[in-house]
Structure formats: structure tokens, C-alpha cells
C-alpha positions as CSV (number, residue, x, y, z in Angstrom):
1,X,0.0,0.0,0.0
2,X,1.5,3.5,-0.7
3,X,1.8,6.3,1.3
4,X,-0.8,8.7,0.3
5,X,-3.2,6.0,-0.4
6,X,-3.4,5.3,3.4
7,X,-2.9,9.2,3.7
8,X,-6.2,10.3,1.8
9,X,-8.5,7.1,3.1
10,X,-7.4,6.6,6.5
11,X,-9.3,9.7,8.2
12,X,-10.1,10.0,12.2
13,X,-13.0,7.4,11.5
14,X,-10.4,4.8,10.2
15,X,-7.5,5.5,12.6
16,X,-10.1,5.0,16.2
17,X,-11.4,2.1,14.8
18,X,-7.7,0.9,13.8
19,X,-6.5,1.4,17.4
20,X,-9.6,0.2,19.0
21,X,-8.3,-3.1,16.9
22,X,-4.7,-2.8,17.4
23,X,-3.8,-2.5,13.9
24,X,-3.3,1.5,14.3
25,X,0.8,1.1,15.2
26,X,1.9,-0.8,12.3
27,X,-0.1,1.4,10.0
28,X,1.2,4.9,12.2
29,X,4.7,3.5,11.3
30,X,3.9,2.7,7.7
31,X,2.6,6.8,7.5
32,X,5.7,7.9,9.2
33,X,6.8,11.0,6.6
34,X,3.5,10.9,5.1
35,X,2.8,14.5,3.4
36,X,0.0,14.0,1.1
37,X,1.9,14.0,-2.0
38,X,0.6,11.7,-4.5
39,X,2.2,8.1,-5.1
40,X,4.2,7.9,-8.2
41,X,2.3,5.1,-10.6
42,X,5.4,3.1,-11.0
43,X,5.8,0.6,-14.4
44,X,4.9,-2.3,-12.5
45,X,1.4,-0.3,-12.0
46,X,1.1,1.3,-15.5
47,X,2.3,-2.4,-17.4
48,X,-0.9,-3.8,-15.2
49,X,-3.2,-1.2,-16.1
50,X,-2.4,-1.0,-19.8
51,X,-3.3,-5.1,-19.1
52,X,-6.5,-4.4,-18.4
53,X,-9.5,-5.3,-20.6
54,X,-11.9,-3.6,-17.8
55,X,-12.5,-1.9,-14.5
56,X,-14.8,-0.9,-12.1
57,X,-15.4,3.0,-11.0
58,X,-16.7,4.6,-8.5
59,X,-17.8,8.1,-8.0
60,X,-20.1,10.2,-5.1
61,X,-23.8,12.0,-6.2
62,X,-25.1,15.2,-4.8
63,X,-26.9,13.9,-2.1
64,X,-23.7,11.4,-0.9
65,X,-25.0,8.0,-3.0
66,X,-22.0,6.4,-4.6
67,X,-22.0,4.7,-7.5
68,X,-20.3,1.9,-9.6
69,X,-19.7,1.8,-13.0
70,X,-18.2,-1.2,-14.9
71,X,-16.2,0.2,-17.8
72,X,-14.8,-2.3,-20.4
73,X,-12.9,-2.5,-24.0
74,X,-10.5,-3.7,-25.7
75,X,-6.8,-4.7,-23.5
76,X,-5.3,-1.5,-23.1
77,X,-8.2,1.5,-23.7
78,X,-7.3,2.9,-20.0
79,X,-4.1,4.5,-21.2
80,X,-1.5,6.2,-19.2
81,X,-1.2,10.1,-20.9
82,X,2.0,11.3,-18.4
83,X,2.9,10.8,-15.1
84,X,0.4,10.0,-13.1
85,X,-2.9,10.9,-15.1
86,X,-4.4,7.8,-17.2
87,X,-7.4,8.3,-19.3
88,X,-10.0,6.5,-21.3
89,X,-12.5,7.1,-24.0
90,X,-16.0,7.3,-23.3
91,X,-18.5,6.1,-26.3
92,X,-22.4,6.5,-27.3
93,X,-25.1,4.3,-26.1
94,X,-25.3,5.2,-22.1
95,X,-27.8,7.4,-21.5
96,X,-27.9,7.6,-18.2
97,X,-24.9,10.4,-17.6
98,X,-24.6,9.2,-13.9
99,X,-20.7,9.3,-13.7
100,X,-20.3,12.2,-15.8
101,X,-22.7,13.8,-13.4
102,X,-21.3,12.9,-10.7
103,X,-18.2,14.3,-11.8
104,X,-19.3,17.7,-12.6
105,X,-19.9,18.2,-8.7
106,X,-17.6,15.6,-6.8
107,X,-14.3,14.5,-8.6
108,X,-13.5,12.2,-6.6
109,X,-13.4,9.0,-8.0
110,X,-11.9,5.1,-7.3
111,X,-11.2,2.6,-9.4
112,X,-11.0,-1.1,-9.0
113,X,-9.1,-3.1,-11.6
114,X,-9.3,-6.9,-11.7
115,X,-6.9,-9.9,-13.2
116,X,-8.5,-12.6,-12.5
117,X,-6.6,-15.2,-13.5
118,X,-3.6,-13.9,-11.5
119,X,-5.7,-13.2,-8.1
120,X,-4.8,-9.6,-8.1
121,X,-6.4,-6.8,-7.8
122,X,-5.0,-2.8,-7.6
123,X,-7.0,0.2,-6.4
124,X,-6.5,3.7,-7.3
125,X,-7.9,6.7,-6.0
126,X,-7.7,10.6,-7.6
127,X,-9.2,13.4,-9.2
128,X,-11.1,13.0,-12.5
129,X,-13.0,14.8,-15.2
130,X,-14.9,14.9,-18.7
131,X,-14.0,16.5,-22.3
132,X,-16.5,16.3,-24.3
133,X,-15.8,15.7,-28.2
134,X,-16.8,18.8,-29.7
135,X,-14.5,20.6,-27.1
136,X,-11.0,19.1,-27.6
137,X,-12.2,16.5,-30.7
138,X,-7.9,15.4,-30.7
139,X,-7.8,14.6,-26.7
140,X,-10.9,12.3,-27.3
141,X,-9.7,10.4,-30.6
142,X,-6.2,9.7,-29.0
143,X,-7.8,7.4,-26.6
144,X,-9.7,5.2,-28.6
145,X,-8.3,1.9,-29.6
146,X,-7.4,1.2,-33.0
147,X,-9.9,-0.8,-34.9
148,X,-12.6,-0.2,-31.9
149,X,-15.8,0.6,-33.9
150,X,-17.5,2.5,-31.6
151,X,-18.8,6.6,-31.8
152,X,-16.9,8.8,-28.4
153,X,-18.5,11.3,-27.0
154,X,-15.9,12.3,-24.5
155,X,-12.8,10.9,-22.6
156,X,-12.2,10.7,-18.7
157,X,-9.1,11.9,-17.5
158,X,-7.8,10.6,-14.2
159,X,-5.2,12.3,-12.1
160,X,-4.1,9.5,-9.6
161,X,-3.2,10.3,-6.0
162,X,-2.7,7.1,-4.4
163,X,-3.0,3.2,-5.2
164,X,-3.0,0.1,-3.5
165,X,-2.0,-3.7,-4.6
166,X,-4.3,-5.9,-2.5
167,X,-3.6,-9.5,-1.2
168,X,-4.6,-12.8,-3.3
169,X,-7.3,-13.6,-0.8
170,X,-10.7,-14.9,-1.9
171,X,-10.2,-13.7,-5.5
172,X,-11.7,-16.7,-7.4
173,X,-9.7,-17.6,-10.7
174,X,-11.6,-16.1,-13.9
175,X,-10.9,-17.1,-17.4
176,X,-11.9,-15.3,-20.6
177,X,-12.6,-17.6,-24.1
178,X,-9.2,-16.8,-25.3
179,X,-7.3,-17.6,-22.3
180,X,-9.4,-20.7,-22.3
181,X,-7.8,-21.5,-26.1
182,X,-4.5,-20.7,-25.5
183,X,-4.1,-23.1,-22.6
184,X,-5.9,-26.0,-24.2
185,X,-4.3,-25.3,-27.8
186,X,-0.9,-27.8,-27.1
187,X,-3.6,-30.6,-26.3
188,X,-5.9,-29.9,-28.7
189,X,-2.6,-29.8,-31.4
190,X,-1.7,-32.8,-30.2
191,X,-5.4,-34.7,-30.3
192,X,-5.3,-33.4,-33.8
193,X,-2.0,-35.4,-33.9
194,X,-2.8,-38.5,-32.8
195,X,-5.9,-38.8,-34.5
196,X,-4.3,-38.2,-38.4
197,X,-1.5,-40.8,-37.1
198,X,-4.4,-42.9,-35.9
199,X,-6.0,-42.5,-39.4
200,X,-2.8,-43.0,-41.6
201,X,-2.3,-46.5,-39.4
202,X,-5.9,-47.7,-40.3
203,X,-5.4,-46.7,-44.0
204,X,-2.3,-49.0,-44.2
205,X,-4.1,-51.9,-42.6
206,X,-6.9,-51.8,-45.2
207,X,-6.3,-54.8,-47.3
């Protein structure tokens, strides 16, 4: 866990109910130097996130309701921009506008992203915001995956202040059809094998 991740989520609330549990001293030493400045996304972080096929995000409503949004696309279509802002593009058919609501009033957001297979998981946290195409049509294009047929209508930009790798614990393994293929292509090559060998044998048999 990085510094300003604990930093920004671990308020008063957190901290009495971390010494009423004794876990407060080995986090208080952790935070030792602490200032609030935001965690560097280092490459292990960005090579996982560019991983990524989807994620999960949460922002905060007016009246204090927060809300989750599954985002998803093709490996790669969260991009890192510079340092530590990442960005994705944001595409026609949702008519419901609650994140980009949400965001016009609270920019708050967090973002869970998932690998399944792997059992790991990383959470960010930061400051976000919308661009709509017809303001900045060049910011929106640059994040859309080559060959994705689909029509923007803005892009999310995410300014990361803090992120967190959690532990392997009950993360159930998760395949997708292709990782499915590629594990069961040597046996499936060598089925196809045996079975034209198989063939060939019974074809020199025949009398």
C-alpha cells in the first residue's frame, strides 16, 4: 500500500477504529513522513493497467449516494497520458450520464481493476473529469483503440493520487474464451495429432 493512499482514506473514523483493533501502530509507522503527495504510478502499475480489458469506478452524487460503474474494451483502452494521469475514452449508447454527473460536482473517484486469473487486484484513487468531443475532438480520438468501432462522446481523464495492490485472498480464478484456447491449444494440437496418425495406421491396414 502506498503512502498517500493510506494518507487520503485513512481519516479520524479509520484511525479509532484501527486502534480500538490494534492494527493502528503498524499502519502509524507505515505513514511515518507521510505529506499528502501523491504516489508515483510506477511501471509495475502502468504495465498492469495497460493489461487491463476492464474496471470498475466509482464516484459520489449530490446527495452522498456512490455509485459503480463497470467500464470495459478492448486490453489496453485505459491509457497512461504522463505521469500519473491515465485516461479512457468514453463512447455513445449510455444514456444515463450518472458518472459524468457525478463528476461535474464531486471529482472524486476510485477505481477497482481486476486480473483474475492472477488473483490480483489494484486500487487507485484521484481526481477525474470529462471533455467532451466537440471541445478538444484530438484529446478524445487519441484514446480510442485502433480498430474499436464505436462513436466517443468524451474521454475521462484521471489524475491518480494514491493506489494500493491488495492481497490474493478470496479472488476466485476467472478465465476469458481466449485464455481458455491458448491453454488448451498444445492438447488440442496434439489430439489433432494422434488422430491423423491414428488415421494414416488404419489406411495401411486396409487390405
Amino acid at each position: 500500500m502506498a503512502q498517500n493512499y493510506r494518507h487520503t482514506l485513512f481519516d479520524h473514523a479509520v484511525k479509532e477504529l484501527q486502534e480500538q483493533h490494534g492494527s493502528r501502530a503498524s499502519y502509524a509507522r507505515m505513514d511515518a513522513g507521510a505529506d499528502g503527495t501523491p504516489d508515483r504510478l510506477t511501471d509495475k502499475e502502468l504495465d498492469y493497467i495497460a493489461e487491463r480489458d476492464s474496471f470498475y469506478m466509482a464516484s459520489v452524487n449530490a446527495a452522498g449516494w456512490p455509485y459503480m460503474q463497470h467500464r470495459g474494451g478492448p486490453a489496453g483502452f485505459l491509457r497512461h497520458i504522463a505521469g500519473n494521469r491515465i485516461g479512457f475514452a468514453d463512447y455513445r449508447g449510455n444514456k444515463q450520464y450518472i458518472s459524468t454527473a457525478n463528476l461535474a460536482g464531486n471529482d472524486r473517484v476510485s477505481l477497482f481493476l481486476m486480473d483474475y486469473p492472477n488473483r490480483e487486484r489494484l486500487k487507485l484513487v484521484g481526481h477525474a473529469h470529462s471533455v467532451e468531443l466537440a471541445d478538444d475532438p484530438a484529446a478524445v480520438t487519441a484514446l480510442m483503440p485502433d480498430g474499436y468501432r464505436a462513436t466517443p462522446e468524451r474521454a475521462f481523464f484521471i489524475d491518480v493520487i494514491g493506489w494500493e495492490w491488495n492481497c490474493s485472498q478470496h479472488i476466485t480464478p476467472r478465465f476469458t474464451e481466449a485464455e481458455i484456447s491458448a491453454a488448451i491449444r498444445p492438447m488440442a494440437d496434439e489430439l489433432k495429432q494422434l488422430r491423423a496418425e491414428i488415421a494414416a495406421l488404419r489406411t495401411k491396414e486396409q487390405p
